[in-house]
C-alpha positions as CSV (number, residue, x, y, z in Angstrom):
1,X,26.7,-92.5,-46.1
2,X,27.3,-92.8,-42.4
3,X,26.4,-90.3,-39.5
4,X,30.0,-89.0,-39.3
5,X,30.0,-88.5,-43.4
6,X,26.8,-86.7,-42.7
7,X,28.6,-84.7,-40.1
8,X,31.7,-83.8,-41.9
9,X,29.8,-83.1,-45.4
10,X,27.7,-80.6,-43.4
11,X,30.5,-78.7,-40.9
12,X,31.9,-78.3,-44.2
13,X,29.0,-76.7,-46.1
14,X,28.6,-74.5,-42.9
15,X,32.7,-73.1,-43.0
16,X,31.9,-72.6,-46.8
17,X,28.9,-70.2,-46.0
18,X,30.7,-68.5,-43.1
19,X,33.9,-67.8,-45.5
20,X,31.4,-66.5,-47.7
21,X,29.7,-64.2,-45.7
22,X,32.5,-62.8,-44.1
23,X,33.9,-62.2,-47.9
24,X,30.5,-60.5,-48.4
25,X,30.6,-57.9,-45.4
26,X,34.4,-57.1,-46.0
27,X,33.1,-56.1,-49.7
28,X,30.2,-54.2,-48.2
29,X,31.9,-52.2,-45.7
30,X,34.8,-51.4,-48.2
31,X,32.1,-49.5,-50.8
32,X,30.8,-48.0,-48.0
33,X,34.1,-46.0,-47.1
34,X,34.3,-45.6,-50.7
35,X,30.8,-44.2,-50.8
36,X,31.4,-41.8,-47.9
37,X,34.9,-40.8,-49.0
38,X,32.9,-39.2,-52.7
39,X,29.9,-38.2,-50.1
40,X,32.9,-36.2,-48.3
41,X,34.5,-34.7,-51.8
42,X,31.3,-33.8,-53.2
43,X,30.4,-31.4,-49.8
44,X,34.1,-30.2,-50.0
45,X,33.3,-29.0,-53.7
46,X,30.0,-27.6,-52.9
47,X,31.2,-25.8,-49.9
48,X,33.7,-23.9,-52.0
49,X,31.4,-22.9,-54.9
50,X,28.7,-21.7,-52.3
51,X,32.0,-19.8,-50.6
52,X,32.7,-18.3,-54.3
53,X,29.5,-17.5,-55.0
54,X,28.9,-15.2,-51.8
55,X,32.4,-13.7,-52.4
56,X,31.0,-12.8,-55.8
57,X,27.8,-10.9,-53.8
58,X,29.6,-9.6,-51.6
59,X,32.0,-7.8,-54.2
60,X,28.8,-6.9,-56.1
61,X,27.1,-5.3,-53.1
62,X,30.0,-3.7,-50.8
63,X,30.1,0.0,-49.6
64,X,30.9,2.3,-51.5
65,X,32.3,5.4,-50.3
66,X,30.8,8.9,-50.5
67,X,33.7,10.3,-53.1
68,X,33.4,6.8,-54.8
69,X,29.4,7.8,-55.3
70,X,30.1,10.9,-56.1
71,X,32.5,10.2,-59.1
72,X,30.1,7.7,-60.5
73,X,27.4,10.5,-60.5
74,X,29.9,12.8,-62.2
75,X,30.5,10.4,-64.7
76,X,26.7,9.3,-65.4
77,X,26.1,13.3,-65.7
78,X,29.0,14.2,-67.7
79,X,27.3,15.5,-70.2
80,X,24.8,17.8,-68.7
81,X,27.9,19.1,-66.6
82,X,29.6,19.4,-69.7
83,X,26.5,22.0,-71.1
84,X,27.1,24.1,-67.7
85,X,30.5,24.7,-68.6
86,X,29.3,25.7,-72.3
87,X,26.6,28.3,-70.8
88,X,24.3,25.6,-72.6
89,X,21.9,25.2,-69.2
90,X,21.9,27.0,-66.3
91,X,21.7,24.2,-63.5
92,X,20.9,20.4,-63.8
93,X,20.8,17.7,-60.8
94,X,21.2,13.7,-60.7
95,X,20.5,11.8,-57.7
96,X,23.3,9.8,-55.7
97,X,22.0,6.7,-54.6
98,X,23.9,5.9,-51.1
99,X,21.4,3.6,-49.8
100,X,23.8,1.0,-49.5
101,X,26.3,3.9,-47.7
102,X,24.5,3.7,-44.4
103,X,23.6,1.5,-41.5
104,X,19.6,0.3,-41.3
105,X,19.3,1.3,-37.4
106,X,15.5,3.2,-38.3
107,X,12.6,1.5,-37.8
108,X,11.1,3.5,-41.2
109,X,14.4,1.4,-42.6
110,X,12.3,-1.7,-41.7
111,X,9.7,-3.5,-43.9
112,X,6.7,-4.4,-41.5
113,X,6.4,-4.1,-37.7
114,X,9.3,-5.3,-35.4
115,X,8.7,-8.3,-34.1
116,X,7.3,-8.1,-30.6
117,X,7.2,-10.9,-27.7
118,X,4.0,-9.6,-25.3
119,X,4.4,-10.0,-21.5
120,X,2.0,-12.7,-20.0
121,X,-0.3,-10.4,-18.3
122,X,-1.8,-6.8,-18.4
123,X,-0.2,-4.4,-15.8
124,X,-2.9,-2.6,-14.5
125,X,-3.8,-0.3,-12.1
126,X,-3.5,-0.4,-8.9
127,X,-7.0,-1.7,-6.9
128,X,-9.2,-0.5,-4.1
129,X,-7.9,-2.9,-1.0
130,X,-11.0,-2.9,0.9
131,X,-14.3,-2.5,-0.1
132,X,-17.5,-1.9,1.5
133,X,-18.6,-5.4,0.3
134,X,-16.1,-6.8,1.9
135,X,-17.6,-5.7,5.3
136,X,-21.2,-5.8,4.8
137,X,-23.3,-9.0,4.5
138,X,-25.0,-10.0,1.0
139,X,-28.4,-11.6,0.3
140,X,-30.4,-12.6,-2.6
141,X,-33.2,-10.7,-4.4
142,X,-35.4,-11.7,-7.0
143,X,-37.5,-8.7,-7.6
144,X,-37.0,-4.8,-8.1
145,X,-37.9,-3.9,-4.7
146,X,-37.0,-4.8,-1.3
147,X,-39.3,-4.5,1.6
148,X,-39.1,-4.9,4.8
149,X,-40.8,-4.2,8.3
150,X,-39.0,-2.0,10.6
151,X,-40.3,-1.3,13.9
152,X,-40.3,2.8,14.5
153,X,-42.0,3.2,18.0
154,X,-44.6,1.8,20.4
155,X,-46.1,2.3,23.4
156,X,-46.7,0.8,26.7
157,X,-43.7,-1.3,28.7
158,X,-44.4,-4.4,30.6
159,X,-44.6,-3.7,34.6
160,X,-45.5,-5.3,37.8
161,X,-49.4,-6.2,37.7
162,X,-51.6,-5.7,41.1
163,X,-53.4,-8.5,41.3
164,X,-56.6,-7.8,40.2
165,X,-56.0,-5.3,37.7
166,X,-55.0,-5.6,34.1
167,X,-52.2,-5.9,32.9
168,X,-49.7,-3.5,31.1
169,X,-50.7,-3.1,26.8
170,X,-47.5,-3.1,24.8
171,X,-47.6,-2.0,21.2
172,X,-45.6,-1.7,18.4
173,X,-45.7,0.6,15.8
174,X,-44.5,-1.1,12.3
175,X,-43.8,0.8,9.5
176,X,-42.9,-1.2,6.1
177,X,-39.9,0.3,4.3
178,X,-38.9,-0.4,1.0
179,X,-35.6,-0.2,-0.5
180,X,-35.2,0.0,-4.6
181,X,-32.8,-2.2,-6.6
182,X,-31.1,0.3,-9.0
183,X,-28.5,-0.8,-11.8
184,X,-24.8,0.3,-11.4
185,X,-23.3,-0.5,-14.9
186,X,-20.6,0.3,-17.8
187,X,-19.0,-0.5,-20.3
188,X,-15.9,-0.7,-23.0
189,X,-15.4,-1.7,-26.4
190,X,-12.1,-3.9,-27.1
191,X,-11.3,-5.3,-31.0
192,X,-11.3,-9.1,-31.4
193,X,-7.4,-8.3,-32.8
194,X,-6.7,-7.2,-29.7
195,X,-8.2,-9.7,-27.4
196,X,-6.7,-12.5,-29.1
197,X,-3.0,-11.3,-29.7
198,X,-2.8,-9.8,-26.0
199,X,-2.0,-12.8,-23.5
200,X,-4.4,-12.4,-20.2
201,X,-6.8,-9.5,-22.0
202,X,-9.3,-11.2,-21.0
203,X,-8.6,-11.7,-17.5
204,X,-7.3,-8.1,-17.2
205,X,-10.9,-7.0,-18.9
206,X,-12.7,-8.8,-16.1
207,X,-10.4,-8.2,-12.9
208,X,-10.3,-4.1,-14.2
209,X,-13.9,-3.8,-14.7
210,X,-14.7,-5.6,-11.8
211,X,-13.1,-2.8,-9.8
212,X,-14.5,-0.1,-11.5
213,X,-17.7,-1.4,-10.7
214,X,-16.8,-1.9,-6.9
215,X,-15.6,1.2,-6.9
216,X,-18.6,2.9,-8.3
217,X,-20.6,0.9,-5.8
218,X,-18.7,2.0,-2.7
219,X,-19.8,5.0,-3.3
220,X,-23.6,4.6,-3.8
221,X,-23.2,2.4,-0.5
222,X,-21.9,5.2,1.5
223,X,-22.4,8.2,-0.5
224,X,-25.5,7.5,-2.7
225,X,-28.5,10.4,-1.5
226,X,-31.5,7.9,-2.2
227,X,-32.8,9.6,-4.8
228,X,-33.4,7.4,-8.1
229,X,-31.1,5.6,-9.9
230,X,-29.1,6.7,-6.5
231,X,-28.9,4.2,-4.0
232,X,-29.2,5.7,0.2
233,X,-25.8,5.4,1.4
234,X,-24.5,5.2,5.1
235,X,-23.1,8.3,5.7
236,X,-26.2,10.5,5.0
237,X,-28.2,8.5,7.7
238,X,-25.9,7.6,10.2
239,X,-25.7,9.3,13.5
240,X,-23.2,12.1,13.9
241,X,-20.6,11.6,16.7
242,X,-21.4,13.3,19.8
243,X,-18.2,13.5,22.0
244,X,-16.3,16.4,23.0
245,X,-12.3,14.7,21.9
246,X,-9.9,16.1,19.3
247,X,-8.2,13.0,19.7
248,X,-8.1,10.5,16.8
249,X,-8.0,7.4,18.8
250,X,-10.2,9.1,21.5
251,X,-12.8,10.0,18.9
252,X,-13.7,6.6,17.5
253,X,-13.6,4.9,21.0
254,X,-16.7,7.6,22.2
255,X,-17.6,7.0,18.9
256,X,-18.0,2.8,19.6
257,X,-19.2,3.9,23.0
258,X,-22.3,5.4,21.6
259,X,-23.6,2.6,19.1
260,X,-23.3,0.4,21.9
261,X,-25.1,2.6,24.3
262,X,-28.1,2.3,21.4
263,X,-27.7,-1.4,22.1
264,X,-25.9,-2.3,18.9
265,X,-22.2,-4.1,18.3
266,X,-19.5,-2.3,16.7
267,X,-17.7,-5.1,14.1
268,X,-15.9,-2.5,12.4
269,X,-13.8,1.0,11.9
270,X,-13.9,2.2,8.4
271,X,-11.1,5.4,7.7
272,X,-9.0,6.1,5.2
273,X,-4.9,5.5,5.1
274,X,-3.8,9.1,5.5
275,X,-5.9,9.0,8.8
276,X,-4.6,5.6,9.7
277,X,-1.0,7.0,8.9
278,X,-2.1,9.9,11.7
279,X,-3.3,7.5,14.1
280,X,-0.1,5.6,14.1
281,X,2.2,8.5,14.2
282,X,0.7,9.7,17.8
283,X,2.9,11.2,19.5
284,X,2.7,12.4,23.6
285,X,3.9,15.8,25.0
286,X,7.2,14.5,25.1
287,X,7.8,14.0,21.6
288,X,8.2,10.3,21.7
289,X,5.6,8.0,19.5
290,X,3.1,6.3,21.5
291,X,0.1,4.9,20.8
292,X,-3.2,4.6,23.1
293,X,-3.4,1.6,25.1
294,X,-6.3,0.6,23.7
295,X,-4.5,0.4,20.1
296,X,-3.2,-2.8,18.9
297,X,-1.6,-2.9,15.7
298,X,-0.5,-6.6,14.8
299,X,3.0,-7.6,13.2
300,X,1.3,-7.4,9.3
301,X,0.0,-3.8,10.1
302,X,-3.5,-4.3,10.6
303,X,-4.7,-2.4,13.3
304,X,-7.3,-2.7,15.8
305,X,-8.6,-0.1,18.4
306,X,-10.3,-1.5,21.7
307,X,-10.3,-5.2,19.9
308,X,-12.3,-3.7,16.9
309,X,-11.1,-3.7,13.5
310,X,-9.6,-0.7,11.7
311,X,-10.6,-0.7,8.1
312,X,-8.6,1.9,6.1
313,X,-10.0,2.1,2.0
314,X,-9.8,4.8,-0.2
315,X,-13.6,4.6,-0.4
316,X,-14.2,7.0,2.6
317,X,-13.1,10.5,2.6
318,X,-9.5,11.6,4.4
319,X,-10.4,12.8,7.8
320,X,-14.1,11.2,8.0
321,X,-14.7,8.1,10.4
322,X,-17.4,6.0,10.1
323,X,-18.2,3.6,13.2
324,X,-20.7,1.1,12.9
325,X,-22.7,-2.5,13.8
326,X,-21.6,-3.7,10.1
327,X,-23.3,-7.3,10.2
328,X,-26.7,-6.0,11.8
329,X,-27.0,-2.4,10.6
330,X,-27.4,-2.7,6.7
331,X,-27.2,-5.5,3.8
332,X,-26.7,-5.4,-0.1
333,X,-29.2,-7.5,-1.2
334,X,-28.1,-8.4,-5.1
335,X,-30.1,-9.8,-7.8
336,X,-27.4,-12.4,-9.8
337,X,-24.4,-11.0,-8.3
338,X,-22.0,-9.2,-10.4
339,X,-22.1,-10.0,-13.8
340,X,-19.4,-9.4,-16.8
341,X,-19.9,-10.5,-19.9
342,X,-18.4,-10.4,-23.7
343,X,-20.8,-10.0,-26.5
344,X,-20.0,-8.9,-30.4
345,X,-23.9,-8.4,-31.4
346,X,-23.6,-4.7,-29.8
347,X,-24.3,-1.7,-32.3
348,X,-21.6,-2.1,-35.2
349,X,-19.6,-4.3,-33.6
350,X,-20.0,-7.2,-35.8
351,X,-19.1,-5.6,-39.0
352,X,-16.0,-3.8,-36.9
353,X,-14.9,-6.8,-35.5
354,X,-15.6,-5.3,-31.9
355,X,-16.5,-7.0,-28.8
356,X,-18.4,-5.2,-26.2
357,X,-17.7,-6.3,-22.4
358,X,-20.2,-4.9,-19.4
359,X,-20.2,-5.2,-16.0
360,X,-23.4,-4.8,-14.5
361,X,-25.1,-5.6,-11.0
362,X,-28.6,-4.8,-9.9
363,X,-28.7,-4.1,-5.7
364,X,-30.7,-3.1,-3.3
365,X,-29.1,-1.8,0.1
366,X,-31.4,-2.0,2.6
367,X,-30.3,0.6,6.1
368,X,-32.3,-1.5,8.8
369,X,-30.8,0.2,11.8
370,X,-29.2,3.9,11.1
371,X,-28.5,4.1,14.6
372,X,-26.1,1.2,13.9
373,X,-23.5,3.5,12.8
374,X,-21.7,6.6,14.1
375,X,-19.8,9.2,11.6
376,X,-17.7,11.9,12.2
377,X,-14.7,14.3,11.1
378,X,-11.3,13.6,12.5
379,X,-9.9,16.5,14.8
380,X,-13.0,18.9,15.0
């Protein structure tokens, strides 16, 4: 057999296999339409039984009317109705079920809670917007008690010397003062239920407690009368304003006039917003607000009186001032900072499936210069 026998025998072996397979996929594709035209009858036929089917419930379980109850009562009771009639019994009673007569709209109607979506954080309170951290300068303490050497008083002054002669003694007198670090701490129990199903408990836990805790120490730091666990606080050392002014504004620039006169530098005005609110609405003899020249208040609010500061928090009394050398005149010296931590080993807890979360900070606050500051009450 030649090459062009070769070639014919094969071209025709291949139009034989091509005629075969296209036979082949004209079969398949017509039992697949045939398959999917029974797939199609089958879910007709199902669709309609299921359709019967909840017809049938539906009949079984529809409303019934209050008259329609009522007659099937009469009828289940007939004959105990029928012995009232005959003076047989006094009274009888049947309950009339028309459960399925009303509308479940109660909760009680409900098996289990409502299902509840929680918001993605704790609304809490509103917080302190300055405190008097925030103004004051922190240091580090590793014992219980902070000491420290504060000159009191001397003699002698340097001075010209006559040649000759000795010269002028200077001396100091030293006196070593010690400030106490006290605990300011609390407390609250929370379950573990609670703390995991409650997005941003946690975060709420430490943010509130946080500012309960700088709340209680603002007033330690400026209230606090020394006397243990109390911490000496600003205001019952401080110097009391001298001037002669009724004058809000007036009042805290004599007040900054007379720390610097004892040589130290007012960095800040601490009052709180009602008095702010006063000083802003100033008004002149003519009626017309107007502010002191020496009052700047800047386009966010924040005001400042003779390029000082104005800190209004809620942590000084309406209608006191207090004027002072913040960054020389005092320091909270802290041992660890403020700590907040979760623990279940607390009493009962474990068995109660309670977690116990504290906020705790041990500080000293250390008054180095009470001259530093300058309080007084607004108007008097």
């Amino acid at each position: 057999m030649n090459l062009e026998e070769v070639k014919g025998a094969f071209d025709g072996v291949k139009s034989e296999v091509k005629e075969a397979f296209e036979s082949a996929k004209a079969e398949n594709n017509i039992a697949m339409e045939a398959v999917k035209a029974d797939i199609s009858v089958l879910k007709d036929e199902i669709e309609k039984l299921e359709a019967k089917n909840n017809r049938v419930k539906m009949n079984q379980n529809e409303t019934k009317s209050f008259n329609q109850l009522l007659a099937e009562g009469i009828e289940k009771n007939a004959d105990n109705i029928g012995k009232i009639a005959r003076g047989e019994h006094k009274s009888t009673s049947f309950v009339m079920d028309a459960k399925s007569a009303g509308t479940m709209t109660e909760a009680v109607n409900l098996t289990g809670d409502i299902p509840r979506q929680y918001a993605n954080q704790v609304y809490a309170l509103p917080s302190r917007k300055v405190h008097v951290r925030s103004i004051t300068p922190i240091g580090q303490l590793s014992t219980g008690l902070f000491t420290f050497p504060k000159e009191t008083g001397g003699e002698g002054n340097p001075a010209p010397q006559v040649q000759g002669s000795s010269k002028s003694q200077v001396d100091f007198d030293i006196t070593m003062s010690d400030a106490a670090a006290q605990y300011i701490a609390g407390f609250t129990r929370i379950s573990r239920q609670m703390l995991d199903d409650v997005p941003a408990m946690t975060s709420f836990l430490q943010a509130r407690l946080l500012e309960k805790y700088l709340v209680a120490e603002d007033y330690q730091l400026l209230s606090g009368d020394g006397t243990s666990p109390n911490l000496q606080g600003i205001l019952g050392v401080a110097a009391s304003y001298s001037g002669s002014s009724a004058v809000y504004v007036a009042q805290i620039i004599e007040s900054c006039a007379q720390v610097a006169a004892a040589n130290y530098n007012v960095t800040g005005i601490l009052i709180n917003p009602t008095d702010w609110a006063q000083i802003m609405l100033t008004q002149n003899t003519n009626s017309p607000y107007s502010l002191p020249g020496a009052t700047v208040v800047s386009p966010d609010g924040t005001l400042s009186i003779a390029g000082i500061p104005v800190y209004q928090s809620t942590a000084i009394t309406a209608g006191t001032f207090l004027v002072g050398d913040w960054a020389m005149g005092a320091q909270i010296m802290q041992n660890q900072g403020i700590n907040i931590q979760f623990s279940e080993f607390d009493a009962d807890n474990f068995t109660k499936n309670l977690i116990t979360v504290r906020v705790e900070a041990r500080i000293a606050f250390p008054i180095y210069y009470p001259g530093a500051f300058v309080t007084g009450t607004f108007g008097a």
